[in-house]
Backbone as JSON Lines, residues from 0, in Angstrom:
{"i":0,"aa":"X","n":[150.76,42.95,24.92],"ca":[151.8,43.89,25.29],"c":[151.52,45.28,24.72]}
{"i":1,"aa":"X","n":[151.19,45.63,23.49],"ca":[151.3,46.76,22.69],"c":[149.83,47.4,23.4]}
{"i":2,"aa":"X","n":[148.72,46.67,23.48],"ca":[147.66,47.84,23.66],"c":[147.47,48.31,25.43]}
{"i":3,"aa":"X","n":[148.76,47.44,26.38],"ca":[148.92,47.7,27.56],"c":[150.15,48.65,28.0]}
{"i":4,"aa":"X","n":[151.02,48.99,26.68],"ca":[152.56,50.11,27.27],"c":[152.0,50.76,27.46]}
{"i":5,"aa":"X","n":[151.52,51.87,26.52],"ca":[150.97,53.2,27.15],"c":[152.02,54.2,26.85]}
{"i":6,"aa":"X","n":[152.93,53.99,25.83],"ca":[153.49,55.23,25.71],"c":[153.81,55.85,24.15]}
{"i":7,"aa":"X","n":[154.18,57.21,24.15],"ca":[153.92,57.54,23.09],"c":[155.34,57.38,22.33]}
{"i":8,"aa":"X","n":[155.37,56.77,21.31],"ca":[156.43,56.71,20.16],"c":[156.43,57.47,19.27]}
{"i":9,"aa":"X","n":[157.66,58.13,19.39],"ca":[158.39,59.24,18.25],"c":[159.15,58.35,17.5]}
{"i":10,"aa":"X","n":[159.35,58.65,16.19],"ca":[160.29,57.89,15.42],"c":[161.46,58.51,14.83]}
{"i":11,"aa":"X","n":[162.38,58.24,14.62],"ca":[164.28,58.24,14.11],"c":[164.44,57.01,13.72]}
{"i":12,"aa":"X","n":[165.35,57.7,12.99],"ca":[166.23,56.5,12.14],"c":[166.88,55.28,12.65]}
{"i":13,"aa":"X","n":[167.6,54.66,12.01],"ca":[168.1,53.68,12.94],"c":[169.51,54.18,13.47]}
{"i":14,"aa":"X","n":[170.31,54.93,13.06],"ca":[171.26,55.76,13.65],"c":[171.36,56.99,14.26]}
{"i":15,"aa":"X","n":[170.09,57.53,14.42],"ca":[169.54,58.05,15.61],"c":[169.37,57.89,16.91]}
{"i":16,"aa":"X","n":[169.41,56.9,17.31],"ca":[169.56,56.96,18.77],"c":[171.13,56.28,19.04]}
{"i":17,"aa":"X","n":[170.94,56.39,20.37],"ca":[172.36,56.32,20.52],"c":[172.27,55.86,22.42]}
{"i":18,"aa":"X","n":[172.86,54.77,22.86],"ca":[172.25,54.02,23.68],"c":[173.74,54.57,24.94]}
{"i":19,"aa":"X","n":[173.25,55.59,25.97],"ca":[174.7,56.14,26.56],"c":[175.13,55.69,27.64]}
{"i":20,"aa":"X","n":[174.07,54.49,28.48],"ca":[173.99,54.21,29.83],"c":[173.12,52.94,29.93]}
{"i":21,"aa":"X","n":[173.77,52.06,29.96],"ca":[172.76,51.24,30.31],"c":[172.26,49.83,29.46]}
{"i":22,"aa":"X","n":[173.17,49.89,28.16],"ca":[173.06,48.73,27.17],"c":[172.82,47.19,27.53]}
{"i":23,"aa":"X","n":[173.53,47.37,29.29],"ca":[173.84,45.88,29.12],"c":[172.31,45.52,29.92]}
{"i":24,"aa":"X","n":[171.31,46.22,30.34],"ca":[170.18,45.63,30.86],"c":[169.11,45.26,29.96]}
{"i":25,"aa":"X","n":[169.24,46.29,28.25],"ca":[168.31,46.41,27.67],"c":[167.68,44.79,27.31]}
{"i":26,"aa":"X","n":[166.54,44.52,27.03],"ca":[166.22,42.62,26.76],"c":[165.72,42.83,25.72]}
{"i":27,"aa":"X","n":[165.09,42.16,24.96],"ca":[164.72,42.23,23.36],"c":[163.44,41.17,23.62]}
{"i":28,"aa":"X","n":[162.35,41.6,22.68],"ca":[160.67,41.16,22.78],"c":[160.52,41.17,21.54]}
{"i":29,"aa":"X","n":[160.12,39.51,21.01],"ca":[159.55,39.64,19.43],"c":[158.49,39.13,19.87]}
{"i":30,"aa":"X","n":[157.58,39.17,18.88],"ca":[156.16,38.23,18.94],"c":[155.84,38.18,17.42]}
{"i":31,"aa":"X","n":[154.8,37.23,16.87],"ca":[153.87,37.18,16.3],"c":[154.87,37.12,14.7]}
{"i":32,"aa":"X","n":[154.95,37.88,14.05],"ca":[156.17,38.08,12.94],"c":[157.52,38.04,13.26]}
{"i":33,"aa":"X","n":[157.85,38.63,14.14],"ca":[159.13,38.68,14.76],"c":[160.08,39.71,13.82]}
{"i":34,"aa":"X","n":[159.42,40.29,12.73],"ca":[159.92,41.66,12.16],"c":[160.36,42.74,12.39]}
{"i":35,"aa":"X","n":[159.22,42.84,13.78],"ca":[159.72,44.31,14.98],"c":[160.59,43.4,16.19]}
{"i":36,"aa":"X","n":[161.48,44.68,16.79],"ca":[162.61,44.11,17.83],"c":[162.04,45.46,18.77]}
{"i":37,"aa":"X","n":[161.75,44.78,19.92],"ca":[161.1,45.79,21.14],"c":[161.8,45.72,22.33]}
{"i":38,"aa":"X","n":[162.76,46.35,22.46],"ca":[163.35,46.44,23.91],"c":[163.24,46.9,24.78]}
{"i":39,"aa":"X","n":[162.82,46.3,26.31],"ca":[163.18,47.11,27.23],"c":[163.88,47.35,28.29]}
{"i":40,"aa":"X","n":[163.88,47.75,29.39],"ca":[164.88,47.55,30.39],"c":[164.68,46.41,31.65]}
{"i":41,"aa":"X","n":[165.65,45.46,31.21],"ca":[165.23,44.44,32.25],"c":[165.22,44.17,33.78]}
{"i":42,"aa":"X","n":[165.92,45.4,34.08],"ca":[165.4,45.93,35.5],"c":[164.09,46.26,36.0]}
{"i":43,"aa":"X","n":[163.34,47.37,35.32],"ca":[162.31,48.0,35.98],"c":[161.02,47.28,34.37]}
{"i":44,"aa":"X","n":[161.4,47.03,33.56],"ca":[160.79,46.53,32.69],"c":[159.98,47.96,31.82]}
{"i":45,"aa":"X","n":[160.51,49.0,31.49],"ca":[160.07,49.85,31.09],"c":[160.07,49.35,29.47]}
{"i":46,"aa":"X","n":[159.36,49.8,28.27],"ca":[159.84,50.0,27.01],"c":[160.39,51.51,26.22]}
{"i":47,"aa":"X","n":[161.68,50.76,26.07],"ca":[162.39,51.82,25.62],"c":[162.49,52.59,24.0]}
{"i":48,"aa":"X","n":[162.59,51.1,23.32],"ca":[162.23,51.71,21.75],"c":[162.04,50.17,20.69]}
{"i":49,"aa":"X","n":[161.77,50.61,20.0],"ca":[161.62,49.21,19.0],"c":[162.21,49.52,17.28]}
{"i":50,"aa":"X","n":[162.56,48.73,16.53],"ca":[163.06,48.94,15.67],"c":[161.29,48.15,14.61]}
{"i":51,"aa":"X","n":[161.0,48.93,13.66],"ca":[159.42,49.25,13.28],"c":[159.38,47.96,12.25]}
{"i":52,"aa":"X","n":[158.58,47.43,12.55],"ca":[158.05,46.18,11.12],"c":[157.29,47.45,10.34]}
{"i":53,"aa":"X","n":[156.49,48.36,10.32],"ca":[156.11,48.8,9.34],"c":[157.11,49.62,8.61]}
{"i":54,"aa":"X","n":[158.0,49.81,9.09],"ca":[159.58,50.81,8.45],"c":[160.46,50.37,8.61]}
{"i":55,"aa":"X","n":[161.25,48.92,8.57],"ca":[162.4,48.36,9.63],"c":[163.91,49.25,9.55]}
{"i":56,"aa":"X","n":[163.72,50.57,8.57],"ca":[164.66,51.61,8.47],"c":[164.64,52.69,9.78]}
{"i":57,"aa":"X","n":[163.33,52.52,10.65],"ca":[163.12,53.37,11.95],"c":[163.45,52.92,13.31]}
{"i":58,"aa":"X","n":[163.33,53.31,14.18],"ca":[163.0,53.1,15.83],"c":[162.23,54.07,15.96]}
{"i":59,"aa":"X","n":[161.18,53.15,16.67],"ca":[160.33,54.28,17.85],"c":[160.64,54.12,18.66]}
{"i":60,"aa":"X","n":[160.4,55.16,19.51],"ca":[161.02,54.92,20.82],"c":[160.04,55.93,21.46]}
{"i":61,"aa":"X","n":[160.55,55.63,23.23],"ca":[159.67,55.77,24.32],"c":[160.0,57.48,24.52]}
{"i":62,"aa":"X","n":[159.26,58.39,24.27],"ca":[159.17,59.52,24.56],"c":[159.83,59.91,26.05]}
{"i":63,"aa":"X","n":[158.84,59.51,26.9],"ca":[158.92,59.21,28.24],"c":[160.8,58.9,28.45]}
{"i":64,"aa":"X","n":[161.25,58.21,27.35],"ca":[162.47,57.9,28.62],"c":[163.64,59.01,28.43]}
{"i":65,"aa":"X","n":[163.33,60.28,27.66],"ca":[164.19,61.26,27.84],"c":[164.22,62.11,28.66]}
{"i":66,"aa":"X","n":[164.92,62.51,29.16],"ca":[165.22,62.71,30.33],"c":[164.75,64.09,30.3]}
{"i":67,"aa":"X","n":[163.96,64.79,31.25],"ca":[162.95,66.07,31.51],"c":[162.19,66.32,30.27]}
{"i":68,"aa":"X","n":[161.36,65.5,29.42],"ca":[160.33,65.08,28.64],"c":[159.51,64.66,29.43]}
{"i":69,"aa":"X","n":[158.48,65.2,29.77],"ca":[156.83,65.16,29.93],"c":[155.97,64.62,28.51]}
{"i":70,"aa":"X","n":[156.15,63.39,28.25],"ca":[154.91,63.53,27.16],"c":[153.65,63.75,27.4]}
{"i":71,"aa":"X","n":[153.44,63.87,28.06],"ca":[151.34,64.41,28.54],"c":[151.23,65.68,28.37]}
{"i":72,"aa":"X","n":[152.45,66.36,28.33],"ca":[152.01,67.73,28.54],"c":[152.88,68.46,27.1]}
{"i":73,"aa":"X","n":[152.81,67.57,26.22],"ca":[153.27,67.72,24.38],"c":[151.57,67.78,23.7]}
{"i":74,"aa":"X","n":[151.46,68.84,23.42],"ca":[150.24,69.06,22.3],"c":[150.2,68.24,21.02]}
{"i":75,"aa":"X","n":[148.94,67.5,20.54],"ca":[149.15,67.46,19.24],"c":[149.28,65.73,18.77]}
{"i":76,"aa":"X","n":[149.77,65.25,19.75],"ca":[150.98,63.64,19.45],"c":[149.77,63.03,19.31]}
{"i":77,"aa":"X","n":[149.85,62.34,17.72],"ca":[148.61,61.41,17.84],"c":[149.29,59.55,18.07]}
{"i":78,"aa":"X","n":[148.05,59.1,18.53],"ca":[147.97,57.67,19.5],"c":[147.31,57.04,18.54]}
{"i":79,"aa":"X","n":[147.99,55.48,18.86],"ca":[147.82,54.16,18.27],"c":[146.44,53.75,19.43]}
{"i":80,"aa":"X","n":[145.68,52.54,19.12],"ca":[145.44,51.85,20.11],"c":[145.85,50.99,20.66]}
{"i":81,"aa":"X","n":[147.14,50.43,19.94],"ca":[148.31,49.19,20.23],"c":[147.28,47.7,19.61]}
{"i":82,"aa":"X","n":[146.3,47.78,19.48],"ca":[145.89,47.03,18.47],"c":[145.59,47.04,17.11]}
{"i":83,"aa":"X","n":[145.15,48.08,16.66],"ca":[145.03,47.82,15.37],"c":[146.58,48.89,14.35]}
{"i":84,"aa":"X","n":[147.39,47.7,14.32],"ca":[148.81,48.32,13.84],"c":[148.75,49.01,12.39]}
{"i":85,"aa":"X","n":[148.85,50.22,12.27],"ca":[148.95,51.29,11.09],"c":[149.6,50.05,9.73]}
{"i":86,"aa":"X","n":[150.09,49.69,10.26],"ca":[150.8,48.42,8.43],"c":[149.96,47.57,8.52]}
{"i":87,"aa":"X","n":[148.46,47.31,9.5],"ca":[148.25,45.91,9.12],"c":[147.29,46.2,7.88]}
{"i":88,"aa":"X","n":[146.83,45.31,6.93],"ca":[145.7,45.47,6.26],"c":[144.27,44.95,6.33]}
{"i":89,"aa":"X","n":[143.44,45.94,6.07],"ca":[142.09,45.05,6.39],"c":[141.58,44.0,5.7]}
């Protein structure tokens, strides 16, 4: 799943976002630890944000799903490869 989303995650707190439209489609995705909570929309199956096993005080969330946000065209945003996770250790 992670090295196939493809999108870029900004992070906030956990009372930072604020969910205005749409709660009752969101679905919830654990795997592997089940530490991180990854939701997305169970309509179109987009990912919307996840609450962080490496910070479980954060959400990242989907750049992309704010509304007239272009992330491709944001300078600068550095990328995961969705495999090798920044908390894991070598």
């Amino acid at each position: 799943m992670c090295r196939r989303r493809g999108a870029i995650a900004a992070s906030v707190t956990l009372d930072g976002i604020r969910i205005v439209k749409g709660a009752e489609h969101l679905k919830l995705y654990q795997f592997n630890t089940k530490m991180a909570k990854h939701y997305f929309c169970g309509n179109c199956g987009i990912y919307t944000h996840h609450q962080r096993r490496s910070n479980p005080t954060q959400f990242g969330f989907n750049v992309a799903c704010l509304e007239g946000i272009n992330p491709l065209k944001i300078e600068g945003i550095p990328t995961y490869d969705g495999v090798n996770h920044p908390a894991d250790k070598r």
